[in-house]
Structures are given as structure tokens and as C-alpha cells.
C-alpha positions as CSV (number, residue, x, y, z in Angstrom):
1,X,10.9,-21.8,36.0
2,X,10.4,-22.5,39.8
3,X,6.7,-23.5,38.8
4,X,8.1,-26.3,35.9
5,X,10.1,-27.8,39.5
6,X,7.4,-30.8,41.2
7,X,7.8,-31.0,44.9
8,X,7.0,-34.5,46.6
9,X,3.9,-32.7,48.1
10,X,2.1,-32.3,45.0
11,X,3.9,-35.7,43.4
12,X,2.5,-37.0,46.6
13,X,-0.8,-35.7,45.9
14,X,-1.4,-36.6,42.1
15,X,-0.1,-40.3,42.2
16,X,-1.5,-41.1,45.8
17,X,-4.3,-43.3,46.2
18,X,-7.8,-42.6,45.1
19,X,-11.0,-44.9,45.1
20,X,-12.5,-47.6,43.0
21,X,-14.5,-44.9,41.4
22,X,-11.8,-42.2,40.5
23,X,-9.5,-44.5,39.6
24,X,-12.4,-46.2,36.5
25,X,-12.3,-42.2,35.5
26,X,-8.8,-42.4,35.4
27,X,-8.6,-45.5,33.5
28,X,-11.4,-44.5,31.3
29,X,-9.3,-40.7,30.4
30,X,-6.1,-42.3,30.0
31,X,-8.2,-44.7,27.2
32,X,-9.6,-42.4,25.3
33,X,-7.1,-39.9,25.2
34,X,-3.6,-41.5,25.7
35,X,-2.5,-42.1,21.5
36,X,-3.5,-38.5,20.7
37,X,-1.5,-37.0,23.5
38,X,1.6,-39.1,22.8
39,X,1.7,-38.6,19.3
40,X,2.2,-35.1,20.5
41,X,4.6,-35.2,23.5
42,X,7.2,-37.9,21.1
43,X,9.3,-35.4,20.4
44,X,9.2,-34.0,24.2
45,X,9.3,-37.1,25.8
46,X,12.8,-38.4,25.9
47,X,11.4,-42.1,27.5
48,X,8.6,-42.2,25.7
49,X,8.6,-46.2,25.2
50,X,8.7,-46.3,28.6
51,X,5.6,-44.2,28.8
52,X,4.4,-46.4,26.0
53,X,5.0,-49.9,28.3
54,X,3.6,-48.0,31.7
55,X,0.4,-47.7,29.5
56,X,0.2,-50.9,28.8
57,X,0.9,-51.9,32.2
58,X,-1.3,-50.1,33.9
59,X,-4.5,-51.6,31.7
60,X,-3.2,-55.0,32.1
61,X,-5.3,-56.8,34.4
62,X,-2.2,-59.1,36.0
63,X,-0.2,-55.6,37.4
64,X,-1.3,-54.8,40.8
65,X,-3.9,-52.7,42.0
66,X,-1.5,-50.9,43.3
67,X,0.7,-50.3,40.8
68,X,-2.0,-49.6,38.4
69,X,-3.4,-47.1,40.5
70,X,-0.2,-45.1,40.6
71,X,0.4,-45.3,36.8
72,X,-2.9,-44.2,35.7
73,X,-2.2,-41.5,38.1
74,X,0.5,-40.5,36.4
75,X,-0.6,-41.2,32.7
76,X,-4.3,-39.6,33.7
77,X,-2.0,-36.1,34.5
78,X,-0.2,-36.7,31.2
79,X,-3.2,-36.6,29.0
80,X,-5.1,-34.0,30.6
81,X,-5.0,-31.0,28.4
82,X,-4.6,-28.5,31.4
83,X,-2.5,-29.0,34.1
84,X,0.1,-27.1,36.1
85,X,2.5,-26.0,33.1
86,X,-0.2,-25.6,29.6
87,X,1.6,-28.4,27.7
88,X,2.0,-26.3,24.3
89,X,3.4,-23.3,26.6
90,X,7.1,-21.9,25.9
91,X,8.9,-25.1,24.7
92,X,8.8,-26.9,28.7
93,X,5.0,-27.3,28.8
94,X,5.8,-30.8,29.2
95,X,8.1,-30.5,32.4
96,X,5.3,-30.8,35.0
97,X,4.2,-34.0,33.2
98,X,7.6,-35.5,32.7
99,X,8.2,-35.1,36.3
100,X,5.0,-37.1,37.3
101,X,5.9,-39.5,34.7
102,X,9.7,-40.2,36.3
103,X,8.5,-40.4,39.3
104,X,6.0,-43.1,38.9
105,X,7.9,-45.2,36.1
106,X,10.5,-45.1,38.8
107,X,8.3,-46.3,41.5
108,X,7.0,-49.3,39.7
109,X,9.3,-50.1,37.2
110,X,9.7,-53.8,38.3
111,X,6.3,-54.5,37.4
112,X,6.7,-53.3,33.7
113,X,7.2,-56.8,32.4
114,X,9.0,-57.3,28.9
115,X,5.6,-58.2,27.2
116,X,4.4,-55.0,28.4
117,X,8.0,-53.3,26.4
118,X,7.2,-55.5,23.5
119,X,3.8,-53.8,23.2
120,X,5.3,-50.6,23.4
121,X,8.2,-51.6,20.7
122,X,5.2,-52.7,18.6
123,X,3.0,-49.5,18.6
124,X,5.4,-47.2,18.5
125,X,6.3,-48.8,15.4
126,X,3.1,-48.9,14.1
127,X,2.0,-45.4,12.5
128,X,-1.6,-45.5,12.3
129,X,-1.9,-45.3,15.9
């Protein structure tokens, strides 16, 4: 279980600053695969419409560079389909991602406005997502 535990290091590492270029493959990952990978993780992901509302903050345009940069840093890890813990491994597959998540809802949560919650509200709600 040691492995499932994040250290700042590699938090450090994944939601650091990347450049214009990296961060348009991030953006463009966390697009394409985002729904499919969260229909998954619901039942995993205790905060999941907070994930839900960091999505849409991160693609809206007003949230600082910044702050977008760190949460499709942390969304880009969620939806990748291999990553330090396998996701469908042994019941915690998710832990590794979870942490990454916390730690950059946390970081930013100020700039996930209420419109950005409503959204959330709204497609979780919606099931043909």
C-alpha cells in the first residue's frame, strides 16, 4: 500500500508547470477522454462533483492560466488509462488519482466559481453523458 501513498515530490512533479504545448495535449486528453473515465470512477470518487466543476473550470477561458494549468494537470493524470496504481487494480486503483485530484481542487478551489458547480450539478444529472 506504500505505493497507493503520493509524496509532494511526485505531486510536485505531475501538477507543476508545463508549456503552451503540453499543456494543449493536456487540454485536448482531458476532452476527449474525461465523460468516459468518470462514468467509471463515480462510484470511487467520493467528490466527484467537485471533479465535475474543476473540469469545467479548467476549460473555461476566464480561470487563470494558472489555475488551469494545474487542473488539467490533475484531470490529464485522472483520465490516463495507466498511471502509477492500474485504475481497475484491487479495489484502490483510484487512490493515486484521488490524491492528485485533492491536492489540486484544494490548491485552486477559490477559482471554482458557482457557475462552474452548476455545470457540474447539471451533467451529473444528465445521463446521456
Amino acid at each position: 500500500m506504500e505505493d497507493a501513498v503520493m509524496d509532494e515530490v511526485k505531486l510536485g512533479e505531475i501538477l507543476g508547470p508545463v508549456g503552451t504545448d503540453e499543456e494543449a495535449r493536456r487540454e485536448h486528453r482531458v476532452r476527449a477522454d474525461f465523460w468516459r473515465t468518470a462514468k467509471r470512477a463515480a462510484r470511487h470518487v467520493p467528490f466527484m462533483d467537485e471533479v465535475v466543476a474543476a473540469y469545467f473550470a479548467a476549460l473555461d477561458k476566464r480561470t487563470p492560466t494558472r489555475v488551469r494549468g494545474t487542473l488539467l494537470a490533475a484531470l490529464a493524470y485522472f483520465v490516463m488509462p495507466l498511471d502509477m496504481i492500474p485504475d481497475f487494480g484491487f479495489g484502490f486503483g483510484f487512490t493515486d488519482d484521488l490524491a492528485v485530484l485533492t491536492a489540486a481542487i484544494t490548491a485552486i478551489r477559490g477559482h471554482i466559481r458557482p457557475a462552474h458547480r452548476k455545470a457540474a450539478r447539471e451533467a451529473l444529472a444528465d445521463d446521456t453523458r
